[in-house]
C-alpha positions in Angstrom: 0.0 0.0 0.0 1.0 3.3 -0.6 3.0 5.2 2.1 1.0 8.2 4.4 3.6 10.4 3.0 3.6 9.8 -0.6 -0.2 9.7 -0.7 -0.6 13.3 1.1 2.1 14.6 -2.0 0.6 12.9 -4.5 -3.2 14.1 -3.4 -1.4 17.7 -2.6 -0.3 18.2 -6.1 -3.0 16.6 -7.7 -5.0 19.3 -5.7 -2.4 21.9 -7.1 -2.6 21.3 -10.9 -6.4 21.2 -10.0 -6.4 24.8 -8.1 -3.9 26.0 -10.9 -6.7 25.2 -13.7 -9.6 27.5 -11.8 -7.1 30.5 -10.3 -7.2 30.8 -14.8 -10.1 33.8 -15.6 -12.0 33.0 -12.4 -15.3 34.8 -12.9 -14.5 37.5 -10.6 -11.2 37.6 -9.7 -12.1 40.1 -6.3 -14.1 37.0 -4.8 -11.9 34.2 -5.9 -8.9 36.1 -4.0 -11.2 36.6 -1.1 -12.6 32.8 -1.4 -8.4 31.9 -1.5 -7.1 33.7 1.6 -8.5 31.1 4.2 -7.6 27.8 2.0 -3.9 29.6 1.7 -3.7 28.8 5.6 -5.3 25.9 5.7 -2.6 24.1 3.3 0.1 25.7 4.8 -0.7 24.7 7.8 -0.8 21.0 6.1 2.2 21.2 4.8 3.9 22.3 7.6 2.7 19.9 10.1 2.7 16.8 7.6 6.3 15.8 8.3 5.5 15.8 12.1 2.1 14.3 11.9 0.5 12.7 8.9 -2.7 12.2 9.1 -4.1 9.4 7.5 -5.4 8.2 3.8 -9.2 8.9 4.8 -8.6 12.1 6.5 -6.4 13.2 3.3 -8.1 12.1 0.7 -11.5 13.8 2.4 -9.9 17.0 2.5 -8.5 16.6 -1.3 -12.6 16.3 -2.0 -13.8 19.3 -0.3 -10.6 21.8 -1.5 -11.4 20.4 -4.7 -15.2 21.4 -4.2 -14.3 24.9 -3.1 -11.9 25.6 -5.7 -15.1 25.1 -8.1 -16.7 27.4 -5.9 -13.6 30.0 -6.0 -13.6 29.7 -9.8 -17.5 30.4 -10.4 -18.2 32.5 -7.3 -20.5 30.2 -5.4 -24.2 31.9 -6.2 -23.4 31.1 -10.1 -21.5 27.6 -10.2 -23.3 25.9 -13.8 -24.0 22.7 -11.7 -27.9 22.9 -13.1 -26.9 24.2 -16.7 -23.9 20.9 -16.9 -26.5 18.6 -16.0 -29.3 19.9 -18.4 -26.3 19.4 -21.0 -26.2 15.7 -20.0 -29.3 14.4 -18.9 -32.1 17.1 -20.7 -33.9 17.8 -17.5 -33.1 20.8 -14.8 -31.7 19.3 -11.3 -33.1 22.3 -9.6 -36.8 21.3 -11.2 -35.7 17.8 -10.4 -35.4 19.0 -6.6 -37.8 21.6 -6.3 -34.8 24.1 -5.9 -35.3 28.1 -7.0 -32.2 29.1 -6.1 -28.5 28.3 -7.1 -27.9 25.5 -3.6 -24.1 25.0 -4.8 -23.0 27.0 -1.9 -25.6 25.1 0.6 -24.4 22.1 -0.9 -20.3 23.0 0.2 -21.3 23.8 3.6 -23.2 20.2 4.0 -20.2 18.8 2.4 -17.6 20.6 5.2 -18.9 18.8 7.7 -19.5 15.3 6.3 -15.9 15.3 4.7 -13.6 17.5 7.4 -15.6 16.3 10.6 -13.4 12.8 10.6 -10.0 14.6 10.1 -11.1 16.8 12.9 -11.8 14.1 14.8 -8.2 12.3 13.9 -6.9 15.2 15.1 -8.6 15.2 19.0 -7.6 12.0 19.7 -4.0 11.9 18.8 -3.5 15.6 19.9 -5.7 15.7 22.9 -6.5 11.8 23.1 -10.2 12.4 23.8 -11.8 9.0 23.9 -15.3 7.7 23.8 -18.0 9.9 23.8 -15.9 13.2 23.5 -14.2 11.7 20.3 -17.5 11.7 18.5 -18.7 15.2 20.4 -16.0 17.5 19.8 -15.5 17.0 16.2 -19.2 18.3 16.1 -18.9 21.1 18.0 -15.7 22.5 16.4 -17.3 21.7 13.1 -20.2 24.2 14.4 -17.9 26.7 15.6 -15.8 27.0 12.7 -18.7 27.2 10.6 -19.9 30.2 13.0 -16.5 31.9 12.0 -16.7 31.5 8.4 -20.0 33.3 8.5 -18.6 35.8 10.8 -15.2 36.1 7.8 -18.2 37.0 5.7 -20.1 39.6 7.4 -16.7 41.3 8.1 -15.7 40.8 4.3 -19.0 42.6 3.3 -18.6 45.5 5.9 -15.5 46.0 4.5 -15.4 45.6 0.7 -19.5 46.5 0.5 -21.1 46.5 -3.0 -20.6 44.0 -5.7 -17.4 42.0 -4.2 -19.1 41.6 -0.5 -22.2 40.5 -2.3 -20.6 37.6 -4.3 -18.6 36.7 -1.2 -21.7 36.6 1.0 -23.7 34.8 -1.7 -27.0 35.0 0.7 -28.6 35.5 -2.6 -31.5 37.4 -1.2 -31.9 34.6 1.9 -32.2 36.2 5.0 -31.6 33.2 6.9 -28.7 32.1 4.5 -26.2 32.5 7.3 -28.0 30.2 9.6 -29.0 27.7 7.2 -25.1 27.2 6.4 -24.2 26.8 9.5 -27.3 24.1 10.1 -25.8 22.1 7.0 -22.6 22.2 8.6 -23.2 20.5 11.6 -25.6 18.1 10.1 -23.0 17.1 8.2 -20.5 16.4 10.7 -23.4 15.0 13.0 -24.2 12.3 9.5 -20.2 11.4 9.3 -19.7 11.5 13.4 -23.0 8.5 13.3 -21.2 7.0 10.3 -17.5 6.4 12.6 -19.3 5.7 15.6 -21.9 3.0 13.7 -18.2 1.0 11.7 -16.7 1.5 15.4 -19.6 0.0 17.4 -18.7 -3.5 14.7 -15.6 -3.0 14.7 -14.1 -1.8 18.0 -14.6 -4.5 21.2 -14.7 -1.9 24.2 -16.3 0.4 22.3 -19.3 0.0 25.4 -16.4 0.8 28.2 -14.5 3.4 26.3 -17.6 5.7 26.5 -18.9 4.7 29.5 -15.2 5.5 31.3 -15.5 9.0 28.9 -18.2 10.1 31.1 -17.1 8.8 34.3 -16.0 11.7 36.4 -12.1 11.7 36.9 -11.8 14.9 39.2 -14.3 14.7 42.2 -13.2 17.9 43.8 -14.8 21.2 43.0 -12.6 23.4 40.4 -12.8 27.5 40.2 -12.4 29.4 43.2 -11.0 26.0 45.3 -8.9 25.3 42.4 -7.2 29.0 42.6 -6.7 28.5 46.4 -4.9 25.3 45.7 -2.6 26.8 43.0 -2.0 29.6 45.4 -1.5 28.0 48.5 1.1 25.3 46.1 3.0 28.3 44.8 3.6 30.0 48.3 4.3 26.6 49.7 1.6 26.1 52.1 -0.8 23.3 52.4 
């Protein structure tokens, strides 16, 4: 089988040639910078920690997926990806008619897709970084899944403040939805929530103390009261007193 380390280069520049295609006449090239700045840290950040921890084939290859779906995104500016036009082309019939959609659901559809494909990495990275077990491996993912999603909405907001007009519009991509912030953020957590029941359904068949390792993730570990005793403790340990 193919090593960690060759697999994460080979999906990285796969990704690269990929990106490289789409950064050519985006449809507005304000938006595409702005849709750019946030993926620029994320895979620096990958290729800076890779030779200290690689993550594995699964969590790689389902990052590769959703870059891969942003870039599309970058390229078109989100509110006017062709997805419905393409697949009149092929099949003769509108997907949007198909689905009952008036509105251009690309970017609804990316959001969904952050949390079903980057809530396992997320999770790879609790337990080998802060070893959460059981119930808090499954948990956690979740949550950060909902509070990154909460950020991005917040990047936006800020973007549109700041740039206004045409450019904050096509960032935004609310398309007219006054709830469009919420509803992204929804998606996002019912995605991670769909791939957090997936992991936990193969590790209930797969994993034999699956039952103990949760129930010992909820046991409580610390039985004395934290806050203000905890501060008297630290105190009375750094002046040497009992």
């Amino acid at each position: 089988m193919i090593s960690h380390r060759r697999y994460f280069l080979i999906a990285s520049a796969l990704y690269m040639g990929f990106w490289a295609v789409l950064a050519v006449n985006p449809h507005n090239r304000g938006d595409w910078a702005l849709e750019n700045v946030l993926v620029a840290v994320a895979v620096a950040l990958l290729f800076f920690s890779y030779k200290r921890m690689l993550l594995s084939r699964i969590s790689y290859t389902l990052i590769f997926i959703f870059l891969c779906l942003h870039a599309i995104g970058a390229h078109w500016t989100y509110s006017l990806v062709p997805y419905d036009q393409t697949f009149q082309a092929v099949t003769g019939h509108s997907f949007n008619a198909l689905m009952g959609w008036d509105r251009n659901q690309y970017d609804r559809i990316v959001h969904l897709a952050y949390g079903l494909l980057l809530a396992y990495p997320i999770r790879e990275l609790f337990l080998r970084v802060a070893q959460v077990t059981g119930f808090w491996g499954y948990f956690l993912p979740v949550v950060l899944t909902m509070a990154a999603s909460m950020f991005y909405e917040l990047v936006e907001w800020g973007a549109a403040e700041i740039f206004g007009s045409e450019l904050g519009l096509a960032f935004v991509g609310a398309q007219g939805d006054v709830w469009d912030a919420q509803k992204d953020m929804w998606l996002a957590t019912l995605g991670a929530l769909i791939a957090m029941i997936v992991t936990a359904t193969i590790n209930v068949r797969l994993q034999k103390d699956f039952a103990r390792e949760w129930s010992e993730s909820l046991r409580v570990k610390q039985n004395m009261p934290l806050g203000e005793d905890e501060i008297v403790r630290l105190l009375r340990e750094r002046n040497g007193t009992q």
